[in-house]
C-alpha positions in Angstrom: -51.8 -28.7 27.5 -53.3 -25.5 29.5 -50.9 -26.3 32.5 -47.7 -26.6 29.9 -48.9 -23.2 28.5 -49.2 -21.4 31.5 -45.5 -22.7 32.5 -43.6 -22.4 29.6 -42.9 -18.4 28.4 -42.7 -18.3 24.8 -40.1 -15.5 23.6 -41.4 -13.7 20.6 -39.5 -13.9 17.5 -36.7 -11.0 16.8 -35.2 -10.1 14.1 -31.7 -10.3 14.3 -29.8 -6.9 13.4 -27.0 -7.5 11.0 -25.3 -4.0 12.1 -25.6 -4.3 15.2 -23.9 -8.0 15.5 -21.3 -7.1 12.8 -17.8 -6.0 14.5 -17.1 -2.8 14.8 -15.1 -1.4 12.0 -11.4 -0.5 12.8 -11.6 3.8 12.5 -7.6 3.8 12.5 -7.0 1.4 9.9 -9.1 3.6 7.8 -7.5 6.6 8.9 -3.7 5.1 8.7 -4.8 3.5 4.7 -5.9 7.8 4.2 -2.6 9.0 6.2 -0.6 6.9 4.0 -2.3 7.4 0.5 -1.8 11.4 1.7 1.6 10.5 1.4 1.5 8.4 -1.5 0.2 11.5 -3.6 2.7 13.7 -1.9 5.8 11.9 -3.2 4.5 11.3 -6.2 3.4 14.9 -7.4 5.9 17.5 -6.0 5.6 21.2 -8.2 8.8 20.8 -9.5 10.8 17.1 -9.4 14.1 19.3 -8.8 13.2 21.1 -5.9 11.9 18.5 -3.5 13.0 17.7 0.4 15.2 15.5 1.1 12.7 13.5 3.0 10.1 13.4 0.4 12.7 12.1 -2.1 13.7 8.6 -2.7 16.8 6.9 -1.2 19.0 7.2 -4.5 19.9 3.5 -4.0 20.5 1.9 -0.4 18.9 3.5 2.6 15.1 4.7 3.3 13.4 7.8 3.3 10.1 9.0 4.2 9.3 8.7 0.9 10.3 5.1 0.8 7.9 4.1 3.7 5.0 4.7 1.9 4.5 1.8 -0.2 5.5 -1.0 1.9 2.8 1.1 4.5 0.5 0.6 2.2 0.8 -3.3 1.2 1.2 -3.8 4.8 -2.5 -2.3 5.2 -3.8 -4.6 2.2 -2.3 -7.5 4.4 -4.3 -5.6 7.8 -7.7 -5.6 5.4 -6.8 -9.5 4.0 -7.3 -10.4 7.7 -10.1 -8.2 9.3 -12.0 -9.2 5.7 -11.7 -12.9 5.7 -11.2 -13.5 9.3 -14.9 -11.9 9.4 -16.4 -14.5 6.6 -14.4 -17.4 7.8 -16.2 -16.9 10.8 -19.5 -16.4 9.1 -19.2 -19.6 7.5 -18.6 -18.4 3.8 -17.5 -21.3 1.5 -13.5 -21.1 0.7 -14.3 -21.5 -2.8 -16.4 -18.1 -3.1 -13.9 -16.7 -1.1 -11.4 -17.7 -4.0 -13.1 -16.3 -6.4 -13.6 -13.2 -4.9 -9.6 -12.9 -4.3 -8.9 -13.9 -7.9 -11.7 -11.2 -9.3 -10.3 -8.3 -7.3 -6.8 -9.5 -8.1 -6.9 -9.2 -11.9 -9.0 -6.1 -11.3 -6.2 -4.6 -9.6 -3.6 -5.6 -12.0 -6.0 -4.8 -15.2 -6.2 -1.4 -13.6 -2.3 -0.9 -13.1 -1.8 -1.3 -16.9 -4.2 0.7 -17.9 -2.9 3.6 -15.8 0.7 2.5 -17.2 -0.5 3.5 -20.7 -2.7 5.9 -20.5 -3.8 7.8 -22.8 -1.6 6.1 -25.3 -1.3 2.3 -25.2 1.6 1.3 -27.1 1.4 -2.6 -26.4 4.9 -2.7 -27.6 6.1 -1.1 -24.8 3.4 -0.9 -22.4 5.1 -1.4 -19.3 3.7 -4.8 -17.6 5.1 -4.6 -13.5 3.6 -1.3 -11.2 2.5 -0.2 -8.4 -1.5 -1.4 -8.7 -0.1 -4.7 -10.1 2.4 -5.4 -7.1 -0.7 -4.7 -5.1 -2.6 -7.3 -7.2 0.1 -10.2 -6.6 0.7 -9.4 -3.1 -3.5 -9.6 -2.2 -3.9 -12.4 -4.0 -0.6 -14.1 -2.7 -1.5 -13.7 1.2 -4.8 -14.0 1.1 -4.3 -17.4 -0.3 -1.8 -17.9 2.2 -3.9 -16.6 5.0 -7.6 -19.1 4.1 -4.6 -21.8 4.2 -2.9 -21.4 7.5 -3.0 -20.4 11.1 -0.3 -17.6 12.5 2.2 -20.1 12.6 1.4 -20.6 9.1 1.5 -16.9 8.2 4.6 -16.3 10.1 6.4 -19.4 8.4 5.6 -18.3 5.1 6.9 -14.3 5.5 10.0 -15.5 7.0 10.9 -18.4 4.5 9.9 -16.1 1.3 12.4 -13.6 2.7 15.2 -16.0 3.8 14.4 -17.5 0.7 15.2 -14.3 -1.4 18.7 -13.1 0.7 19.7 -16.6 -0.1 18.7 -16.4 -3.5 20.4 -12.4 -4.3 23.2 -13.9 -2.1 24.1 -17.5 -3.8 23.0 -17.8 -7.2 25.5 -15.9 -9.6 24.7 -13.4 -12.4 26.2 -14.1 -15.8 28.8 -11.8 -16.3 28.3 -11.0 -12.5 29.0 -13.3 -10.0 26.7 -13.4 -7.0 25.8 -11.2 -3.8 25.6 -8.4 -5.6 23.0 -5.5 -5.0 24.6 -2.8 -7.4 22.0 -1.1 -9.6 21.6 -2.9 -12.5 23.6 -5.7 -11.9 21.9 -8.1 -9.8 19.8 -11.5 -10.0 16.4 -9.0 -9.4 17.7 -7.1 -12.2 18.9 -10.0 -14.3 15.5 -12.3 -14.2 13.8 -8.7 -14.8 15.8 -8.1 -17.8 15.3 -11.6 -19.2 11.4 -12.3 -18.8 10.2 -8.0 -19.2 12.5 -6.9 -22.3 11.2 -3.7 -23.6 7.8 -4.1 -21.1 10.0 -2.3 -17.5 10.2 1.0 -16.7 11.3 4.2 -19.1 13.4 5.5 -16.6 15.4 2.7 -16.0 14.7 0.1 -18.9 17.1 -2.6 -18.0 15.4 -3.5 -14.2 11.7 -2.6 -12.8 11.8 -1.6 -9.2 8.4 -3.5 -8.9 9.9 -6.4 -10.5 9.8 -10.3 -10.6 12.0 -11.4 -7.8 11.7 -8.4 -5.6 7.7 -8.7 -5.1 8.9 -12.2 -2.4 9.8 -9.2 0.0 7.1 -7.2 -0.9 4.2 -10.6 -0.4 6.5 -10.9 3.3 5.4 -7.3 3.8 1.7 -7.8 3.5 1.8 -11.2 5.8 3.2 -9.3 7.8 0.0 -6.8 8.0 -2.3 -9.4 8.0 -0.9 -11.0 11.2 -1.2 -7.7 12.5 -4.3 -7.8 11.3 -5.0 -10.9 13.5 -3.6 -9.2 16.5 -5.7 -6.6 15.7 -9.0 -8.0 15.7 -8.3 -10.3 18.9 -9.6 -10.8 22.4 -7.1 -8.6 24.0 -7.5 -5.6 25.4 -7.3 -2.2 23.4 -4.7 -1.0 25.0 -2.7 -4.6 25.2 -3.0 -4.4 21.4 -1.9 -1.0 21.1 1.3 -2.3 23.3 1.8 -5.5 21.3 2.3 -3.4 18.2 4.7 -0.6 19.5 6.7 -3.6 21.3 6.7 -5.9 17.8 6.8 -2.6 15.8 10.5 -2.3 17.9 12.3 -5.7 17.5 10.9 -5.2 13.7 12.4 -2.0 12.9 16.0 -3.0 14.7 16.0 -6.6 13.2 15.7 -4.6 10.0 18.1 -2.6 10.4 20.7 -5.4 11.8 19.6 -7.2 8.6 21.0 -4.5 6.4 24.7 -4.9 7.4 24.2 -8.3 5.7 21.6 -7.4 3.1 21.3 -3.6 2.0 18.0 -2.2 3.1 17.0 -0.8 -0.7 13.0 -0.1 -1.9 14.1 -0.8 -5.4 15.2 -4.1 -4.7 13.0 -4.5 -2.1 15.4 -6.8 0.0 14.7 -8.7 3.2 15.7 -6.0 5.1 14.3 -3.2 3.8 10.4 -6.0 4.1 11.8 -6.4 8.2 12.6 -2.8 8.8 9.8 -0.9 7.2 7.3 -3.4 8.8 8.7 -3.1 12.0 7.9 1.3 11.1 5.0 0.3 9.9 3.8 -1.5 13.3 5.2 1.2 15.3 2.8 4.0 13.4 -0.1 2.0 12.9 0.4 1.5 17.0 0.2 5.3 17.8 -2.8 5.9 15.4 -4.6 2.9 17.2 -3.9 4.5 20.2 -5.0 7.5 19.9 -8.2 7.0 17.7 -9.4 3.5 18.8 -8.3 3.5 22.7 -8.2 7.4 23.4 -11.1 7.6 21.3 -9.5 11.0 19.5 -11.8 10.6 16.3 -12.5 14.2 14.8 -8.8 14.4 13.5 -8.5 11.3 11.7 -12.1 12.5 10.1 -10.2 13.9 7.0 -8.0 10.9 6.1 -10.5 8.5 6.3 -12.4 10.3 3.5 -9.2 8.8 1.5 -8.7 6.0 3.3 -12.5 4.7 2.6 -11.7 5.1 -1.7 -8.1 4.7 -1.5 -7.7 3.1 -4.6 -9.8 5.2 -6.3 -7.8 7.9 -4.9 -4.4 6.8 -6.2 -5.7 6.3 -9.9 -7.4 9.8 -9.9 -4.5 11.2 -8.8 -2.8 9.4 -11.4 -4.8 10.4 -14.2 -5.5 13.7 -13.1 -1.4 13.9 -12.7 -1.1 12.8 -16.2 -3.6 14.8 -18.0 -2.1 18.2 -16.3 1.1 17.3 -18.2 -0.3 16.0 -21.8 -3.1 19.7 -22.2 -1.3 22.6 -23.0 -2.4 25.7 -23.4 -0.7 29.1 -26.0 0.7 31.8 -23.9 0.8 35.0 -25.0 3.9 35.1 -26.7 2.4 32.0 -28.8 4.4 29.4 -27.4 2.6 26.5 -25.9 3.3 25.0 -22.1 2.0 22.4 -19.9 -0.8 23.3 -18.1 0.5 21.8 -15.0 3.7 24.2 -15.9 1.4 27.4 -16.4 -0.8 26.4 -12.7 2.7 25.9 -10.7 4.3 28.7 -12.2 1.9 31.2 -12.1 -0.2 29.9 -8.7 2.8 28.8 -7.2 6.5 29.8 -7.8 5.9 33.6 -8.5 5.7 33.7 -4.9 7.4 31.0 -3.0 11.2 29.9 -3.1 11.4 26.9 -4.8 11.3 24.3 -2.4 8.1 25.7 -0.5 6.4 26.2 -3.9 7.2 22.4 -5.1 5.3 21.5 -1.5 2.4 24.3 -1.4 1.6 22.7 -5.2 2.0 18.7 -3.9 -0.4 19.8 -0.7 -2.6 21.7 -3.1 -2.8 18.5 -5.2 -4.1 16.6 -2.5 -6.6 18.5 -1.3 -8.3 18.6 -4.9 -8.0 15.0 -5.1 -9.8 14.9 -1.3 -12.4 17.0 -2.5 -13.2 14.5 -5.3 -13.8 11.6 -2.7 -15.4 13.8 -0.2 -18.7 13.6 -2.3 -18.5 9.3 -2.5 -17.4 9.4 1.4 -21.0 11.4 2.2 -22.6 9.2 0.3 -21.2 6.0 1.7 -20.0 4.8 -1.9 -16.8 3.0 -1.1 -15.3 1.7 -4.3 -14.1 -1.9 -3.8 -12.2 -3.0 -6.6 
């Protein structure tokens, strides 16, 4: 036993150090998720919705904008996060069935969330509107995610092509009453028709007969975010940093133009959310994602992408402050001096705003100025490392 002692070196116990063997966290993705929401709040809170530039507005019906990219940006990140997350437990060994649970929790979360920003402050169930932004989110996670514990890339790959061949075959062969089929006119289309049906009196005010978050149009929009979570995979690979930062500007490429091919057949339109429109702004989405990767995860350029990630980190949170905080500067009004009463967001813009600026600068200056106060309200969560998870 003395001789087997002296030979054999016992090593003491250690401790093993959770942070140090857990991945290293993917700065760009956080800093393209606060790039993006950035935008998000841009196009959604100009000074003035007539005086806005032409970039920052809409496509009226076919086509895409800036403005139109941010949104499918953004699902395409949840579909990033769907595979960094659960690639990370799978490998940890976590049990598919808390893994489940977790996806359905933070699904209805998300969803539950969206309507109550729909209504708020008044909730008039009557006509509380029932599709949106947060709820589109809510399908899409929970759709891939499912998807993405159930299948390999193949799988993945399989599944984003089929929903959107499934869909072009579906706008383009099944007739609308009254209608025909292959149609894509505002209004009158199978999206629109199924929308009209199944969300009477529950769609949005501005339109009222179609929802451009509806029903049939959210197959595109789940294609969207599998196809983020396969970048997603590429993304947390063996290959080398700068390999991956190739592999996305080179798929980011044949995206974008297989998109855009696609719309001679099928109309690239956000509303709609066609197959196209899922191809094309993926492939932009690839392409962008690729230069921010570049420089902040291979150049290792950091200090810039500091301030988005202070949104990116509580983008959620972000969106529905902005939300509310958008809302309540229209609902309080204050008396002038003449007696009359005006929206306080009216009184700030006009006053802060357009007494000095032309119109289309003072529309921006107020949407930049919007941002920062909503940055300034997550700055205090991001120095504390509270990073609301919904």
């Amino acid at each position: 036993m003395c001789i087997l002692a002296s030979t054999v070196k016992l090593k003491p116990y250690r401790k093993r150090n959770v942070e140090k063997d857990r991945p290293a966290r993917i700065i760009s993705l956080d800093t393209f998720r606060g790039l993006t929401i950035a935008a998000m709040v841009l196009v959604n809170d100009p000074g003035s919705w007539s005086h806005v530039y032409a970039p920052l507005r809409h496509a009226e019906w076919n086509g895409c904008a800036i403005a139109d990219l941010v949104f499918p940006f953004f699902l395409f990140i949840v579909g990033i996060s769907v595979a960094v997350s659960f690639g990370r437990r799978i490998e940890a060994g976590e049990e598919k069935r808390d893994l489940y649970i977790r996806i359905v929790r933070r699904a209805l979360a998300l969803f539950a969330l969206g309507l109550l920003l729909n209504g708020f402050p008044y909730y008039d169930m009557s006509t509380l509107r029932v599709p949106g932004v947060l709820q589109r989110i809510a399908v899409c996670y929970l759709a891939a995610s499912v998807i993405f514990l159930n299948t390999k890339w193949k799988g993945r790959l399989v599944w984003a092509a089929g929903l959107l061949l499934a869909y072009w075959a579906a706008m383009e062969w099944i007739p609308v009453q009254g209608a025909g089929a292959g149609h894509y006119e505002k209004g009158i289309n199978l999206a629109a028709w199924i929308d009209g049906h199944l969300l009477a009196g529950h769609m949005w005010q501005a339109t009222k007969t179609w929802d451009p978050e509806g029903i049939l149009s959210t197959a595109g929009a789940i294609s969207t975010t599998l196809f983020g979570a396969l970048a997603g995979q590429w993304l947390t690979g063996r290959a080398e940093p700068r390999d991956k930062a190739t592999g996305l500007f080179a798929a980011g490429g044949a995206g974008a133009a297989s998109g855009a091919l696609w719309g001679f057949l099928m109309p690239i339109n956000k509303s709609l959310w066609t197959s196209s429109y899922a191809v094309f702004t993926a492939g932009l989405a690839l392409i962008c994602l690729g230069a921010v990767y570049y420089f902040v995860d291979v150049r290792g350029w950091k200090r810039w992408a500091w301030p988005a990630r202070v949104l990116g980190m509580n983008a959620i949170a972000a969106y529905v402050l902005a939300g509310i905080m958008a809302r309540l500067l229209y609902l309080i009004n204050v008396t002038g001096s003449d007696g009359s009463t005006i929206a306080l967001k009216t009184l700030i813009y006009e006053n802060l705003f357009l007494s000095w600026l032309g119109d289309l600068n003072a529309s921006l200056a107020y949407a930049i100025t919007f941002i920062g106060m909503v940055w300034i309200c997550m700055l205090p969560l991001y120095a504390r490392k509270l990073f609301i998870k919904i």
